[in-house]
Structure formats: C-alpha cells, structure tokens
C-alpha positions as CSV (number, residue, x, y, z in Angstrom):
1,X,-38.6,6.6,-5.5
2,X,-36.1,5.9,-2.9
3,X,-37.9,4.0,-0.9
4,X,-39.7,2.1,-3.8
5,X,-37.8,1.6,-6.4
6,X,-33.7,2.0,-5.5
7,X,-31.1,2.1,-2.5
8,X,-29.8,5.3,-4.0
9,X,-29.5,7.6,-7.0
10,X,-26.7,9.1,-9.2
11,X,-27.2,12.2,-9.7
12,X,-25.4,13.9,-12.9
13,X,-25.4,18.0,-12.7
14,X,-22.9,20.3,-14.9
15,X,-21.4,21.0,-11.2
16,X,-20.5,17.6,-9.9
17,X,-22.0,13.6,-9.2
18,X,-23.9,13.6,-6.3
19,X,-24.5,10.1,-4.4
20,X,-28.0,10.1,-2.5
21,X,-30.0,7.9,-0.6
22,X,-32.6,8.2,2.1
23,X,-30.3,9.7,4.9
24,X,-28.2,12.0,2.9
25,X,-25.9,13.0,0.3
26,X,-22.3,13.1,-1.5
27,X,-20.4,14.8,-3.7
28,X,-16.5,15.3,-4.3
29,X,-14.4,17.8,-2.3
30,X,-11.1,17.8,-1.7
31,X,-11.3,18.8,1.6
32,X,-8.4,18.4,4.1
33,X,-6.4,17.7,1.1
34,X,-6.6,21.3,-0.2
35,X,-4.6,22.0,2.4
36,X,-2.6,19.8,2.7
37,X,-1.6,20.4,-0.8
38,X,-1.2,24.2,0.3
39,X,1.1,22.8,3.1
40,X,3.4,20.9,0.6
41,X,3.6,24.0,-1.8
42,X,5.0,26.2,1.4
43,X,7.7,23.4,2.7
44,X,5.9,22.1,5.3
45,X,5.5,18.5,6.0
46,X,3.1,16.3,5.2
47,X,3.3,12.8,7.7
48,X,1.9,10.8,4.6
49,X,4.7,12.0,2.3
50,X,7.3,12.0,4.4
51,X,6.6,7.8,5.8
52,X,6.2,7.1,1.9
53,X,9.4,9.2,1.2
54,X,8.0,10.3,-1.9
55,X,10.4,12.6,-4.6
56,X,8.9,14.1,-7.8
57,X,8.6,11.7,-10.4
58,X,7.6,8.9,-8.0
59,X,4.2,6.6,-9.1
60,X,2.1,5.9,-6.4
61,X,-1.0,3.6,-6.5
62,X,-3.8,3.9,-3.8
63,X,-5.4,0.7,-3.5
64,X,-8.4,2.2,-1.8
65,X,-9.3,5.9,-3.3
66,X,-12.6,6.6,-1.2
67,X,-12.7,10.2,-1.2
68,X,-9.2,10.3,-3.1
69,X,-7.4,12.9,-0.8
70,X,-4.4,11.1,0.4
71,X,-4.1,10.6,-3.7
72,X,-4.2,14.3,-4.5
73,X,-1.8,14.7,-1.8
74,X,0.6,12.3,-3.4
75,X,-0.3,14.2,-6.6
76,X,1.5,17.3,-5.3
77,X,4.3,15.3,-3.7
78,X,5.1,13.7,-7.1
79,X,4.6,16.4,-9.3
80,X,4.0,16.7,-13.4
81,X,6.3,14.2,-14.3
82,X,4.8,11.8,-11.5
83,X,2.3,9.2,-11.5
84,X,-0.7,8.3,-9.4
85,X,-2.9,5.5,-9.8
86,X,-6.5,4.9,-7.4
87,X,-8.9,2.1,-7.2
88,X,-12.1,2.1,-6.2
89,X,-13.9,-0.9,-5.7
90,X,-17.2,0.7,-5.0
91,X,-18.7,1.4,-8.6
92,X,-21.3,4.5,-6.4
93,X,-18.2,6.4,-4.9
94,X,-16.2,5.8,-8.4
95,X,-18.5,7.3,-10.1
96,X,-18.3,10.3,-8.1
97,X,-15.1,10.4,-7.3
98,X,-13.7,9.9,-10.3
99,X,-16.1,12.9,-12.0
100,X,-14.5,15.5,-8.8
101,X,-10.9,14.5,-9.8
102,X,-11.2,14.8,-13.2
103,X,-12.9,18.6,-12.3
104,X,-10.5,19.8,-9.6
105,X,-8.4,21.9,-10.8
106,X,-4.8,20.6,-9.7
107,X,-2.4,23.4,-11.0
108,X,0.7,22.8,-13.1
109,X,3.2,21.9,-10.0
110,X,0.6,18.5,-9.8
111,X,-0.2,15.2,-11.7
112,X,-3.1,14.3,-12.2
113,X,-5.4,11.3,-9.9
114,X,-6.3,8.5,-12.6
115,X,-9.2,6.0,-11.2
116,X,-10.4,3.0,-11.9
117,X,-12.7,0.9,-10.7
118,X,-11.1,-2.4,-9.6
119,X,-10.7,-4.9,-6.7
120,X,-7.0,-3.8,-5.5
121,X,-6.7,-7.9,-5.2
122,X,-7.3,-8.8,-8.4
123,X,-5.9,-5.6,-9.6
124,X,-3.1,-6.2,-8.4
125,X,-2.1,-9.7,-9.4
126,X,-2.0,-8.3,-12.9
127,X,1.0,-5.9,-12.2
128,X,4.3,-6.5,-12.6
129,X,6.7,-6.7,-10.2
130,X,8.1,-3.3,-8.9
131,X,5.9,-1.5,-11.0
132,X,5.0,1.2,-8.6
133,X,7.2,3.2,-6.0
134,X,4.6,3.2,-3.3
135,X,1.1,1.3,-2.9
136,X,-1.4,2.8,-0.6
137,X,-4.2,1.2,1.9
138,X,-6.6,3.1,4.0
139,X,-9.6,0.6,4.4
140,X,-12.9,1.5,6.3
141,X,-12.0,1.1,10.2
142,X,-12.9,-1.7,11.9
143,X,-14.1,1.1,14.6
144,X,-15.5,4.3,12.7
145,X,-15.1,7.3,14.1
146,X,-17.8,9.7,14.6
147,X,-18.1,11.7,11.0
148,X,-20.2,14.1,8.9
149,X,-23.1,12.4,7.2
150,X,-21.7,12.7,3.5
151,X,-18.3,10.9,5.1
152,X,-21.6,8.4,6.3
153,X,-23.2,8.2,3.0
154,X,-19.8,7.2,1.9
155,X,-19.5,4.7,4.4
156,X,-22.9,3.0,3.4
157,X,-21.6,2.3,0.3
158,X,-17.8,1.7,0.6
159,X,-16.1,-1.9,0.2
160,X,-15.9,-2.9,3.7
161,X,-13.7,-6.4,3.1
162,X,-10.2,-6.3,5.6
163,X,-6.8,-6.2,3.6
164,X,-5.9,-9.7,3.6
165,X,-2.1,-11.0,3.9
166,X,-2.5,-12.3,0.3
167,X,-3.2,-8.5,-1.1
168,X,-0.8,-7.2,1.1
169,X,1.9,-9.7,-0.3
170,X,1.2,-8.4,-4.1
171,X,1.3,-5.2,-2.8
172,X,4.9,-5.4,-1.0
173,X,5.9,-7.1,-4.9
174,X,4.6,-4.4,-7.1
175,X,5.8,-1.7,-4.7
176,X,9.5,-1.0,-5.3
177,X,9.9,1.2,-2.0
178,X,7.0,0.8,0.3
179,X,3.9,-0.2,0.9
180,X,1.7,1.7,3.6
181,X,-1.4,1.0,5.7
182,X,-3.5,3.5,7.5
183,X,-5.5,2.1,10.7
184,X,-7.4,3.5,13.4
185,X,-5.7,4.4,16.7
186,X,-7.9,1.7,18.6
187,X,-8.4,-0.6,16.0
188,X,-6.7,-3.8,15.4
189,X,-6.4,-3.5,12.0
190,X,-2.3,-3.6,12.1
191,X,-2.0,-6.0,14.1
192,X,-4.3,-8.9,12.5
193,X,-1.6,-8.0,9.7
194,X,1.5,-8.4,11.8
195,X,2.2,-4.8,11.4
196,X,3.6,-2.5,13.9
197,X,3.0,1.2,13.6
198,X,5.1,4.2,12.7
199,X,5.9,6.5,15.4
200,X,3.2,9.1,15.2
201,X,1.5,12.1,17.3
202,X,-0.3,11.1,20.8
203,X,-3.0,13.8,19.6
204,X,-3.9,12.3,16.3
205,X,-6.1,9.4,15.5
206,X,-4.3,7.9,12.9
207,X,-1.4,5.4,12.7
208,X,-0.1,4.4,9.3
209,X,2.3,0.9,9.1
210,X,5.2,1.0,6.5
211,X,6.1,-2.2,4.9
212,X,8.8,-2.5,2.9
213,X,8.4,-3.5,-1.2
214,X,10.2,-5.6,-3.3
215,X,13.0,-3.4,-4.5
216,X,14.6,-2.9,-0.3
C-alpha cells in the first residue's frame, strides 16, 4: 500500500503513533532529553537553559517542536507553575509528537509541552507583544548531519522553509527576554540572519544565536 496508494501511514497503537513510509519508521522518545532533564534535577547545567536564562515560572514557546526535546527540557527548567508552548508545522510529526508528550510521563517538578500545529509565522503575528519570556528556533540544517533513520524519517517529512527576518522580527516582539536560534556548526544559517553565535564548546556541533526580545 505504500507504494500504491500513500507516501506514508499513521499508525495508531495503545503504545504510541508511529510515522512509516517505505525506508523506515518513527515514534516519540524523549531521548537525549531524558537526560538532560536528569541533569537539570542534579544542578548541573544545561547550555540551552542557561543562554535562554530561564527561572521557574518562565513561558517558553518553540517555534519549531520536531522531536520536542529542547521543549521538555525547558519544561523542567520552568517548572509547574511554568509555561511551554510548541509548534509544529508538519501535520505527520504533530501527530506523533504531540500523542508522545501527552504520554511521557513528566513528574511533578515539570510542566507540561502543549502542541499545536501551526506555521510559527502566522502563528506568531497573532500574539501579542511580550507575551512569551523566550521563543525558540531550531530549523532543519541547511547541512544535515549524518543521523539514525527515524531522525531521517523525520527529516522526510519536516517543514524545511529557512527562518526569515520577518518571523524572526515577531519573534524578537512577542519574546520579552530572548529569542534563540540553533544552527549547524558549518552551516550558514546565522549568518543569512545577521546573527553571530554564542560562545560554545569547540567539540560540539551546535551553536545557538541569542537575540534580544522586546522587553531588553
């Protein structure tokens, strides 16, 4: 049926959503954010919460859930009375990401991820000013990195469009403290922004730019 009648299939199971097509699978996991959140709940720093210099109580909106672990992270950082927001523009990895969040079991010191499936552009127009601490981007590298084949399942059927300056712009209003975008060591993501990276490990692939929002 996949290669006659569909690109891929939802599959619905009392366990979890699974994505498939005809070169593999995906479901939810939380993944590196597990630990992460483990991290947080022994002291220990987490580079994501400590550029977005998130307290408990803080909102947080990621304009780009995918597999929604830098949003459970912020979850932890943020705590009950916290508040964090994900969009996914993909309506596939919604569906199953939004079923894994709504399953994971996030423990009492958390808040809980609410998704929606949305356009961060146009999603964001309709906010008002300051209405989030922090807004989050981590859009599909320009250069992808070699991955596991769910991460590649995911990848065939993420949004691929670059943050534009105009989304960026709502972004820096609705944030009240910062807005943050991860890149790609060797991609030149941040700089067809104008953005300069933070200061970051040599070791790691990753470099996140912090922007400030309307409320600095």
């Amino acid at each position: 049926m996949l290669e006659t009648q569909a690109e891929a299939f939802l599959v619905f199971e009392r366990e979890a959503v699974t994505l498939t097509d005809t070169h593999g699978a995906f479901a939810f996991s939380a993944g590196m954010a597990h630990l992460r959140r483990l991290r947080l709940e022994r002291g220990e720093g987490d580079t994501l919460v400590r550029l977005a210099d998130l307290r408990p109580g803080d909102t947080v909106l990621d304009c780009t859930l995918g597999l929604g672990q830098d949003a459970l992270v912020c979850a932890r950082a943020v705590g009950p009375a916290g508040r964090v927001v994900g969009l996914e523009a993909s309506l596939a990895l919604y569906a199953v990401v939004s079923e894994g969040l709504d399953a994971y079991d996030v423990g009492p010191a958390s808040t809980r991820v609410r998704a929606h499936h949305a356009e961060a552009g146009a999603w964001l127009k309709e906010q008002e000013t300051g209405s989030f601490d922090v807004v989050l981007f981590d859009p599909m590298f320009e250069k992808p990195k070699k991955s596991q084949p769910a991460f590649e399942v995911l990848r065939r059927f993420a949004e691929h469009s670059p943050l534009t300056p105009e989304t960026l712009a709502e972004a820096r209003r609705v944030a009240r403290r910062w807005v943050l975008v991860k890149a790609g060591r060797h991609g030149e993501d941040l700089q067809r922004l104008g953005l300069s990276s933070e200061t970051s490990s040599r070791y790691t692939s990753l470099m996140w730019a912090r922007v400030a929002g309307s409320g600095r």
